[in-house]
N, C-alpha and C positions, 0 to 999 in steps of 0.2 A: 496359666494363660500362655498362649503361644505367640511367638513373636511375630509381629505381623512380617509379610517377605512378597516384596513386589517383582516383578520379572520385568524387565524392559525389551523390548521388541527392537528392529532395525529399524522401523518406522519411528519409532521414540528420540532414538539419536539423532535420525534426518530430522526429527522436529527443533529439536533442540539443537541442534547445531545450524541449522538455518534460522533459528528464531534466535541466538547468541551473535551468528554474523547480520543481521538487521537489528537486533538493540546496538551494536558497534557502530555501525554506520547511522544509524539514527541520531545517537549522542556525540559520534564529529561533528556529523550536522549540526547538529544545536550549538556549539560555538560558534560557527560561523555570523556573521550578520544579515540582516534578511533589507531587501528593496525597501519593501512594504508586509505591514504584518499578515503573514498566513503564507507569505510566498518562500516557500524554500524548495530548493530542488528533488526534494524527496526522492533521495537514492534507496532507503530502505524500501520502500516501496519496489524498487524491481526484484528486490527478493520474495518480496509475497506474488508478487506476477509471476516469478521463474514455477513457485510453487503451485499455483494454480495452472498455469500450461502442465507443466511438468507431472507433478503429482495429485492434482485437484483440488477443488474448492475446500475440500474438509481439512486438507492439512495449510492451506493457504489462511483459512479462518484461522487455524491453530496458532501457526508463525504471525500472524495478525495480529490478535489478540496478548500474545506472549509480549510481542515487542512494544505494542502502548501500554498496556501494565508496567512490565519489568522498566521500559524505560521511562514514566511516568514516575517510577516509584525512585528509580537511582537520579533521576535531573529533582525531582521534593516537589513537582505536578502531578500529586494523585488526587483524584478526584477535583481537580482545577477546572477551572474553565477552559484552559489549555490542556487538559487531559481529556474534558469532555469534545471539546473540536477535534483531536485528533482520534479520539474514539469514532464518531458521528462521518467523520470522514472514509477512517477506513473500513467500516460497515458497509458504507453507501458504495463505496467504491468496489465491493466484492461483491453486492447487491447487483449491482446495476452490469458487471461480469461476468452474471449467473444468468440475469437476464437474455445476453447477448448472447451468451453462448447456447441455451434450454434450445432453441431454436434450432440449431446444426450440431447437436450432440453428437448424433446419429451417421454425421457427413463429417467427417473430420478436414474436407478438403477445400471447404465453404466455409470455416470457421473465420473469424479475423486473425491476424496474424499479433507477433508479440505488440509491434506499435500501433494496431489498431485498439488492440487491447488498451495499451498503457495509455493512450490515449482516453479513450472513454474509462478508462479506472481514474484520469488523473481533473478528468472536469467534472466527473463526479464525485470524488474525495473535494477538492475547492467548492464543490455546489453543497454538500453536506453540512460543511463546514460552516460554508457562509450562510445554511439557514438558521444555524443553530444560532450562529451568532446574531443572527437577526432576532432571533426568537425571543433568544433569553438573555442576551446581553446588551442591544444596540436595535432596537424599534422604531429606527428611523429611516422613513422613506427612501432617506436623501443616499442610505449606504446601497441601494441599488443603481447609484452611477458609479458606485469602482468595480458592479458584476464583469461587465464589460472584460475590464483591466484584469481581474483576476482569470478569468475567461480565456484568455488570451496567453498569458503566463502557462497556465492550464496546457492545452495545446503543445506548448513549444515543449515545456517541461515533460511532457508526457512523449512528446515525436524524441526526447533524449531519451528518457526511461527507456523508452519503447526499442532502441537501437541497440543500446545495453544491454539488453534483455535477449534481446534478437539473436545480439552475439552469446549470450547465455545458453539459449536454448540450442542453439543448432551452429554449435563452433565451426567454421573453416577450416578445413580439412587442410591442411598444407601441401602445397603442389609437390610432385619429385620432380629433382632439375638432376 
C-alpha cells in the first residue's frame, strides 16, 4: 500500500495563514469583555473581508469557516450555541457579500468599497445571529426591541472593520519628501 502524499499549493498557505491570523485575533477578542451579549468588535472579520476583496468569495468562505471551527474548538464552543451564532453569522454575512457584489462583478468600479462592504457583512453577521437566537434560543417578541441597539453597533463596528480593511487593501503609498 502506498503512502498517501498531498502537495499543497500557494493558495493553501494564503489560506492557512490567513485563517491562523483570524483564529488569533478572534481568540484575543474573546477575552476581552462585550457591552452586551453578541456585541464585539469582530476584528477577525476584516480578515475574511481582506479575503473576499482581495482573493474571493471561495477563499473567504474557506478563511471563514477555518476560523469558527478551529476557534470554536480551541475556546471548548463546538457545536454551542455560541458556535452555532457565530457560524449562522458568518454565512449570512458572506451571503449577503455575494449578493451585493453578483450585481457589479462585471464593473469593478461600481462595486462598494472595503466599508461599504464591511458594513452590510457586519449588519448581517448581527441579523444572522440574532435570528438564530430568536429561533432556537429566545422566542420572545420582546428581544426585537434591542434589534435596534444591535443594529446600530452593527454600523459603527462595521464603518471600523471597513476602514481597517480599507487600509488593508489598498495601503498608502508613502509620499517622497
Amino acid at each position: 500500500m502506498k503512502p498517501l502524499h498531498f502537495v499543497t499549493t500557494h493558495e493553501d498557505h494564503r489560506i492557512a495563514l490567513l485563517a491562523a491570523l483570524a483564529i488569533t485575533i478572534h481568540i484575543i477578542e474573546s477575552a476581552f469583555p462585550s457591552p452586551l451579549p453578541g456585541i464585539k468588535p469582530g476584528l477577525a472579520n476584516v480578515i475574511t473581508l481582506f479575503c473576499f476583496i482581495r482573493y474571493g468569495w471561495k477563499i473567504a468562505l474557506q478563511v471563514s469557516l477555518l476560523r469558527v471551527v478551529i476557534s470554536s474548538l480551541i475556546l471548548g464552543s463546538f457545536l454551542s450555541p455560541t458556535f452555532l451564532l457565530s457560524l449562522s453569522g458568518a454565512l449570512l454575512s458572506l451571503l449577503s457579500l455575494l449578493l451585493v457584489q453578483w450585481p457589479f462583478r462585471h464593473h469593478l468600479k461600481y462595486q462598494p468599497g472595503a466599508i461599504g462592504y464591511a458594513i452590510i457583512a457586519s449588519i448581517s453577521h448581527i441579523s444572522g445571529q440574532f435570528l438564530v437566537a430568536w429561533y432556537f434560543f429566545i422566542p420572545h417578541p420582546g428581544l426585537f426591541k434591542l434589534l435596534p441597539i444591535f443594529i446600530s453597533f452593527a454600523v459603527l463596528l462595521g464603518l471600523v472593520s471597513g476602514i481597517i480593511t480599507q487600509f488593508l487593501v489598498e495601503p498608502h503609498k508613502a509620499s517622497p519628501e
